[in-house]
N, C-alpha and C positions, 0 to 999 in steps of 0.2 A: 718425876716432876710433872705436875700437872699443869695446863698450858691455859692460860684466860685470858683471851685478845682485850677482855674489857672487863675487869674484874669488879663484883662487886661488894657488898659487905659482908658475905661467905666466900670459904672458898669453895675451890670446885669440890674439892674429894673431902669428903667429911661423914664421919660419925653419926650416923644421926639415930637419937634415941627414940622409943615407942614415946616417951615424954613429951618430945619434944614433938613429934607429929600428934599430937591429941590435942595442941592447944595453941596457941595465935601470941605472937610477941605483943607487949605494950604499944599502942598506937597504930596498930594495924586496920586495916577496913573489913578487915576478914573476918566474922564471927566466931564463935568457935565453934567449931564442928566434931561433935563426938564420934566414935565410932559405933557403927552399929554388930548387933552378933550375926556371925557370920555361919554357913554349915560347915562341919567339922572336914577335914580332907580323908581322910580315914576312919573307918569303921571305930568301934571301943573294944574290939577284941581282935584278936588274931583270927581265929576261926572265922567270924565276919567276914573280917577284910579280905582273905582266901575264898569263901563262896562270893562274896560277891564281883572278888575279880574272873568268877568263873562263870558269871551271868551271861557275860558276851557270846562267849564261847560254847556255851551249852547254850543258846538260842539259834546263834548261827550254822553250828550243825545240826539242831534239831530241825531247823528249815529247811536245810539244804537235803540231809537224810529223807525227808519225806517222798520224794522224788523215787527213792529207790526202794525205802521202803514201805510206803504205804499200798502202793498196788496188789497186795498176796493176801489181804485180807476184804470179801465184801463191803466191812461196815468203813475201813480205812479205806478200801480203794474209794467209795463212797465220795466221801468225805473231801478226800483228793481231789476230785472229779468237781466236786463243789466250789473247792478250795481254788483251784487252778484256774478255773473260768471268771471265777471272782477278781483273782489277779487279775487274769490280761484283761477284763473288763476295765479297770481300773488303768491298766499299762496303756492303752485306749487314749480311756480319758486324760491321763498325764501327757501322753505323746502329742496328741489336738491338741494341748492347754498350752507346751512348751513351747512347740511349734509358733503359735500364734502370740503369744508372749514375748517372745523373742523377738518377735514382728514391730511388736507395740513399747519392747522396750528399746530397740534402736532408734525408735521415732523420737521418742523421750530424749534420748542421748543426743541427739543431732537439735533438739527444741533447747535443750540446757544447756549448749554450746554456743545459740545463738542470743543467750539471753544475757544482758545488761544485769549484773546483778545489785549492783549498789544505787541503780538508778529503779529497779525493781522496790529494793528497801527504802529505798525513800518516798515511792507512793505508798506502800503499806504505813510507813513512819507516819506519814503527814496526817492520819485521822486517828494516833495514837501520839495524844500529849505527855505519856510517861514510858516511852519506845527512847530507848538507851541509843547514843550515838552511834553510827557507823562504824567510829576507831575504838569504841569500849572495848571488843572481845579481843585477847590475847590465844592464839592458837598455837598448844607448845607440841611440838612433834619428836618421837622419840627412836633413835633409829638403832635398835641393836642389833652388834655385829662383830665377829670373830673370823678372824683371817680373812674378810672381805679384801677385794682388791680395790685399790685404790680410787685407780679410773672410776670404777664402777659405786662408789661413795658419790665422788664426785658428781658421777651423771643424777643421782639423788637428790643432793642440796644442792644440784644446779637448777630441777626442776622446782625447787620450792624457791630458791634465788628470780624465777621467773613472774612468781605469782604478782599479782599486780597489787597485794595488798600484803609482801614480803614485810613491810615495816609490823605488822602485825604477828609475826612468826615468832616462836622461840623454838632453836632448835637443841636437840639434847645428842650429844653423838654418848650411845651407849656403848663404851667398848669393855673388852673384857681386859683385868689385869694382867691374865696366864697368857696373854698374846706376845711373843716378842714383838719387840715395836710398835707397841701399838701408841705409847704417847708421840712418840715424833709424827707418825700419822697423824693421829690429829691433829699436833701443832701447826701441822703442812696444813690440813684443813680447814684451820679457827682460823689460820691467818690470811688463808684466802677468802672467806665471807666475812672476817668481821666488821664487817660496815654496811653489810647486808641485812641484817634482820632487827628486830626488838633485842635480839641477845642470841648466841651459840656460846656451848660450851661441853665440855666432854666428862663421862665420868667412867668411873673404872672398877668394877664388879669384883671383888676379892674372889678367887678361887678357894674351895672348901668349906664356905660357909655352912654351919649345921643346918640339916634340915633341910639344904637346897638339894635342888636339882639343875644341873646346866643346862639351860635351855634361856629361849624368847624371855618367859615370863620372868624368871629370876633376875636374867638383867635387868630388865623393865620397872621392873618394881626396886632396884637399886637406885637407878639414877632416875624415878621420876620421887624418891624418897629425898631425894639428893637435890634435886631442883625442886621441890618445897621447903626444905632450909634455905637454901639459896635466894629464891623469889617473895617465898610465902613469910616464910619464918624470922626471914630477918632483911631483906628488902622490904619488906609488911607492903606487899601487894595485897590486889584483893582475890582471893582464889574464885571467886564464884565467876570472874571475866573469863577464865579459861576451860578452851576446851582441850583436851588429851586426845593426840592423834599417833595410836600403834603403827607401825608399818615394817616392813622388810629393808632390808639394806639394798635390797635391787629393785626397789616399787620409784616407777617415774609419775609424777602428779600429770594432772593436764594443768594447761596456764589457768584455767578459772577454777579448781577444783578449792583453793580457799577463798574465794570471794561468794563461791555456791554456801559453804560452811558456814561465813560469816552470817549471810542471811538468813541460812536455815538457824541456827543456833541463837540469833536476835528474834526471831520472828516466833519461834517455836512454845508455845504456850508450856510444854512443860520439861523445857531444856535440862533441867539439873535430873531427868531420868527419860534420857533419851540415849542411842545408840544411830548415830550416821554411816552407814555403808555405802560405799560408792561403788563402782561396777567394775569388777576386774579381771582382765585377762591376762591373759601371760603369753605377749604379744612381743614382747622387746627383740629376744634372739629366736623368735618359734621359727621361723625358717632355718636357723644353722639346727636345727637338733633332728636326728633322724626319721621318718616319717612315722615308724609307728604310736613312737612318744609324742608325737607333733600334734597327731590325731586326738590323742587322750588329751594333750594339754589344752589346743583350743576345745575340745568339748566341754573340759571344764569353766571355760570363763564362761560359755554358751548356757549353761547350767545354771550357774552362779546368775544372769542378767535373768535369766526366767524366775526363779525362783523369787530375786527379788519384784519382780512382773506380778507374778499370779495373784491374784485378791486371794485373801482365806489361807496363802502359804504361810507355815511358823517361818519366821526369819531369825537368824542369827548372824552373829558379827562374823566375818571371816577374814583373817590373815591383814589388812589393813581395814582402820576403824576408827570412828572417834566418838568420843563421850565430855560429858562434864569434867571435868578435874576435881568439882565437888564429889560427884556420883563416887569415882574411883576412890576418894579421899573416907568418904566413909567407910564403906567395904573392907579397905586394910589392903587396896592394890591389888596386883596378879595375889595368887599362891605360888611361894618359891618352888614346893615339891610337884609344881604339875608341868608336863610337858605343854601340852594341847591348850595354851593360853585361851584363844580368842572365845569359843565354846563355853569353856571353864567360867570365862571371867563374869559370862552373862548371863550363865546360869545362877553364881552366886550372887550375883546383883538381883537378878527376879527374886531370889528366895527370902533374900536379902529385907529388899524395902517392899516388894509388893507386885501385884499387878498393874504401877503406873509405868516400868519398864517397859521399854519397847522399843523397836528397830526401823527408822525410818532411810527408804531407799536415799540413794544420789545417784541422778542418773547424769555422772562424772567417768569419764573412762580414768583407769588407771592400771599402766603397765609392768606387770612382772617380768621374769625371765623364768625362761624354762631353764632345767636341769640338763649342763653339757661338760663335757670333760673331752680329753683328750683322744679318745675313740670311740666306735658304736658301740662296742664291745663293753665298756664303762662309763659311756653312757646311760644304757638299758639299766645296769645295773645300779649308778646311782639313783636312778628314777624309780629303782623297783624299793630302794630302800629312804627312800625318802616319801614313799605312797606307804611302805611302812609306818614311819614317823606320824603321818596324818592320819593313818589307821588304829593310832595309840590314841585317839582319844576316844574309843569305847571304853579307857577308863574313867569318862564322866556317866558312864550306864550307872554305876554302882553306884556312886555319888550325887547324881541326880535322882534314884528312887530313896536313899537312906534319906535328903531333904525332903522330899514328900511327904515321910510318914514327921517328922522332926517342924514342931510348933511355930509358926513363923506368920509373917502379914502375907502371902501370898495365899490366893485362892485356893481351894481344892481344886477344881476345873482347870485354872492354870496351871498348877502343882502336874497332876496328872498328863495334861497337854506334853508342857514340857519334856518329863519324865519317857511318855513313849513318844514323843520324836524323837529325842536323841536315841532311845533303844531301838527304833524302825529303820534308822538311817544306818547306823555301824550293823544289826542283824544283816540287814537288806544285801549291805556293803559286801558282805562276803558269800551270803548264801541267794544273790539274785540274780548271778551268770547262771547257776541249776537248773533254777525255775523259768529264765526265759529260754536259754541256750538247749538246754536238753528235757525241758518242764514235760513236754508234749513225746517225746523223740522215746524217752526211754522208756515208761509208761504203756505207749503203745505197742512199742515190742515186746515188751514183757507179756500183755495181752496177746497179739498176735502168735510171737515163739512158745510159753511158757504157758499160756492158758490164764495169765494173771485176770481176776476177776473185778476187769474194769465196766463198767457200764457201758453198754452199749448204745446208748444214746452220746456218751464220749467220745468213743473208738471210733462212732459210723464217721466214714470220709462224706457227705453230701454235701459238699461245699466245693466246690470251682473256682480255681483262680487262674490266670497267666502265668504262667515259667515253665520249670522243667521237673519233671520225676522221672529219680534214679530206679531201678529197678536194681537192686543190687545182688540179689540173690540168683538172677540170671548174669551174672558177670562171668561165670563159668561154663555157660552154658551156650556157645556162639549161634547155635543152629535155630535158638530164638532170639535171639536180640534185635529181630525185622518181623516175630510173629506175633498176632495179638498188639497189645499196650506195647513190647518190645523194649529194648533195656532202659530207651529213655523215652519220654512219653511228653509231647508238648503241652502238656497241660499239668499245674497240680492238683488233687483231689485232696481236700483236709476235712477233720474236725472240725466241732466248734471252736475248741482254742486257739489250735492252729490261723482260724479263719482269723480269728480278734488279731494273731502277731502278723499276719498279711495285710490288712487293715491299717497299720503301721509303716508300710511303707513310705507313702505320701508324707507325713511330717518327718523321718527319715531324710528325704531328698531334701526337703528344710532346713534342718539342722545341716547338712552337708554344704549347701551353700551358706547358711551363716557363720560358721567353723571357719569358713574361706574367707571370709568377705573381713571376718575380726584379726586375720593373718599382717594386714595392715602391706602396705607397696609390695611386690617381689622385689628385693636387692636384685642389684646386677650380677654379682656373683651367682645368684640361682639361676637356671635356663626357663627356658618354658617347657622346655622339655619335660624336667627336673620337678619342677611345682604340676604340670599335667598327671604324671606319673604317681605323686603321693596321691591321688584321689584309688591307686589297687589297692590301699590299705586300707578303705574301708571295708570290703568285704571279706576281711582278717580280724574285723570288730572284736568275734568270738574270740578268738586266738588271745588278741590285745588285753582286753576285759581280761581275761581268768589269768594271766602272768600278770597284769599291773595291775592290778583293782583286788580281784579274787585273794588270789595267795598272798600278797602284803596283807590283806585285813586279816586271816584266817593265822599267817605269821603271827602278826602282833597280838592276835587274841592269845593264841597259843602262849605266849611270852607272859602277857598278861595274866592268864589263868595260871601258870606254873610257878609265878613268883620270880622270872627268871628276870623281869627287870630290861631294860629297852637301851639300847645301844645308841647313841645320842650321834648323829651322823651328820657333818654341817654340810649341807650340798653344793657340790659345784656349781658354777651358775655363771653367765655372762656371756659375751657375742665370741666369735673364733677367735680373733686380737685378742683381748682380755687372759682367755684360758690360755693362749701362747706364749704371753706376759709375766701368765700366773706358774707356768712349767720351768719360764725362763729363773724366775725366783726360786721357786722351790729346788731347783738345779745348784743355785749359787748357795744355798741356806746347807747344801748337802739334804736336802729331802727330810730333814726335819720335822717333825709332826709331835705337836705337842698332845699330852693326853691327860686327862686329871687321874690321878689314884682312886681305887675305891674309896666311893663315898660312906662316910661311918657315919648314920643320922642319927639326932637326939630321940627319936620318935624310935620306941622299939617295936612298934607294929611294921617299918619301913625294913626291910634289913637286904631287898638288894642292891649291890653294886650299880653304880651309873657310867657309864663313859663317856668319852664323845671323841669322833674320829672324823676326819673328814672323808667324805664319799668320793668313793672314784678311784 
């Protein structure tokens, strides 16, 4: 039974045909809006689709490999030698860029927090006599979610219940059918907002459907099909007033985070191909989760506010996001068969309609949850398999260069832009713990022990820094360890490369204080102690980096290139209460755990299996 606090001339769960979304009811305000051609998700052959799921994976080891094996030949050690200075040249430059970025975007975020925004849009208004009212845009938000814990829904469309322009909100609670419970859930949940927003209502994603895959986008694109019959199709709204706003089922808004939207999206000269990002950490439980995931997680929202900072950076949408309802309505939605929605979706939007796509920051905080379960022990390990999960989208490498070559209104320049960002980032992703971690380290010994034929304007130490050198090769030899340089030596001597990753330091210290600073209050349950003490795991970086970063990408690639097809993991997530909540349940259910059957897709180039399990 599906539940509608406020029902209107659809109901919630329903059918909806390709027909029916190509074309606008009698009387509607909505034009019609055709669909445009889209790039294909798969290759036209099998052989294809196999090379190019093997793209990722023969780059990132072919990077990674270089390391060890370019040194034994002059013209490759060469080259190496070339190659490597270039990077950390580069690693330089990004390290000052991020650093300072980071700097400029918190400024940003603490100026967007203090700003007035409707009273902003109304001086912009006032010298634009055809500037659409303040209450025009409808902003529908789409939350999908499978065995989500209750509370933690709650703390969700509490924060959008907060917004100061809530009357404006549609909310969509995307649930999955295969959930037990999941209608009464909702029910619980329509009927405690429904007098809150423009409209809430819930829709229910059939398990099995052809051609899917269980994940984000599949739901996504069910119940925002769903809520266009609903709104579009036969309420005969006007779709162009909305924007579509993606998010997690554990994303907290800030209170002005849709009133910033409202403006930006009235204000924006070319709204129907735009992409709003706002700044996200994953700040909500980053205290309860152990410290060396603690470290990765705040790095990553620290990552995420620079990147959108930098001038000249490619941006893309990530994990919460919003757009046109137009935009997405041409397109044809998510792709059900892709994991890796947010990437995915904006790559085939650029391909799609052109170079007028594009990514404009919000500097809006908005909070996730890190990944925690019941012990460190299953912690780590849902963390390691849900950096899996994100690591699966170097399946848009293959798919981003077959568009390229494939006729379309996008530029060549951006074509190619595109194309090797996404291939830079997932390569990078797995083979750039090598190149910084041991770039210099194994190289040099190979020179040193082996005679490797590196260049000696490489190898020479003449560079001087502060700290410590190991002398290691006298570790056995006690009766020098005080003679000479002696085992350990107060000074380092490096390379050129070497000198560029010492150089590095200083925006280091950076990052470490703003990592901190985005942790948000110490709870009282943490000591000071306790919060002093996670600052030893930074110098575990290494360690951290190549089990959570490294080997999940190098996994997934692996998976991906073998055909083997990716294990659909929901992550635990939520503050200690919640997950205590959530053991208390799964106890009483008998530990239950639902799973779909292999998937048999219509598409005979697809033929692995899909699963999905919950992590932990």
């Amino acid at each position: 039974m599906a539940v509608v606090p406020r029902p209107l001339r659809a109901p919630v769960h329903v059918a909806v045909s390709d027909s029916t979304l190509d074309s606008t009811s009698p009387g509607s305000t909505t034009p019609e809006i055709q669909p445009v051609p889209t790039p294909e998700v798969y290759a036209s052959t099998d052989i294809r689709e196999r090379i190019g799921n093997l793209m990722p994976l023969i780059g990132s080891l072919g990077m990674a490999s270089m390391v060890f094996l370019a040194p034994w030949h002059p013209t490759t050690a060469f080259a190496y030698a070339v190659f490597i200075v270039a990077f950390y040249a580069y690693w330089v430059f990004r390290s000052y860029g991020v650093a300072v970025a980071c700097m400029v975007g918190l400024r940003r975020i603490n100026r967007w927090l203090a700003t007035d925004w409707h009273a902003k849009y109304l001086d912009w208004a006032a010298t634009r006599p055809n500037a659409e009212a303040w209450e025009w845009p409808r902003h529908l938000i789409v939350i999908p979610n499978y065995k989500e814990a209750e509370s933690e829904l709650h703390r969700t469309i509490g924060s959008l219940a907060a917004q100061s322009n809530a009357k404006q909100l549609v909310v969509v609670l995307a649930m999955e059918a295969r959930e037990p419970g999941a209608e009464g859930k909702a029910a619980r949940l329509l009927l405690s907002y429904r007098d809150t927003f423009a409209d809430i209502f819930a829709s229910y994603h059939p398990a099995g459907l052809p051609g899917e895959t269980p994940g984000k986008g599949s739901n996504e694109a069910w119940g925002l099909r769903e809520a266009y019959r609903r709104l579009i199709a036969e309420a005969r709204d006007d779709i162009r007033r909305y924007t579509v706003t993606s998010c997690d089922a554990d994303a907290v808004f800030s209170a002005h985070h849709f009133t910033a939207l409202n403006h930006l999206f009235l204000s924006e000269p070319d709204r129907y191909r735009t992409f709003w990002q706002p700044t996200i950490f994953n700040s909500n439980n980053i205290w309860d989760v152990p410290a060396g995931p603690r470290m990765l997680d705040g790095l990553s929202g620290v990552n995420r506010l620079a990147n959108l900072t930098l001038p000249g950076s490619v941006k893309f949408p990530t994990s919460c996001y919003s757009l046109s309802w137009q935009m997405l309505h041409e397109v044809g939605y998510w792709d059900e068969e892709v994991i890796p929605e947010d990437w995915h979706l904006y790559l085939k939007c650029c391909f799609s309609l052109g170079d007028r796509v594009h990514v404009v920051p919000m500097y809006v905080r908005l909070g996730n949850d890190c990944v925690l379960t019941d012990s460190t022990l299953h912690t780590l390990r849902a963390h390691y398999f849900q950096s899996v999960r994100h690591a699966w989208g170097a399946s848009d490498i293959p798919y981003a260069w077959r568009a390229t070559w494939r006729r379309g209104p996008l530029s060549w320049p951006r074509k190619l832009l595109l194309a090797f960002t996404v291939s830079k980032v997932h390569v990078l992703w797995m083979s750039q713990w090598y190149l910084v971690t041991v770039g210099v380290l194994i190289p040099s010994n190979f020179a040193k022990l082996f005679g490797a034929p590196m260049p000696v304007w490489w190898t020479e130490r003449r560079y001087e820094w502060p700290g410590l050198t190991w002398h290691l090769d006298l570790l056995f030899s006690p009766s020098q360890w005080f003679q000479g340089a002696g085992l350990i030596e107060p000074v380092m001597r490096l390379n050129l490369p070497g000198a560029l990753v010492a150089v590095c330091v200083l925006p280091l210290f950076v990052l470490i204080v703003t990592e901190y600073r985005q942790r948000g209050a110490r709870p009282s349950h943490v000591s000071a102690f306790t919060a002093i003490r996670s600052f030893a795991m930074w110098p575990l970086m290494a360690p951290s980096t190549f089990f959570f970063a490294s080997m999940p990408s190098l996994h997934a690639q692996l998976r991906l290139g073998s055909g083997a097809g990716l294990v659909y993991r929901v992550a635990e997530k939520g503050s200690r209460e919640e997950v205590a909540v959530r053991l208390e349940t799964d106890a009483a259910l008998g530990g239950l755990e639902q799973s779909l059957p292999a998937e048999v897709s219509h598409d005979r180039r697809r033929v692995e299996p899909v699963a999905v399990e919950r992590a932990g």
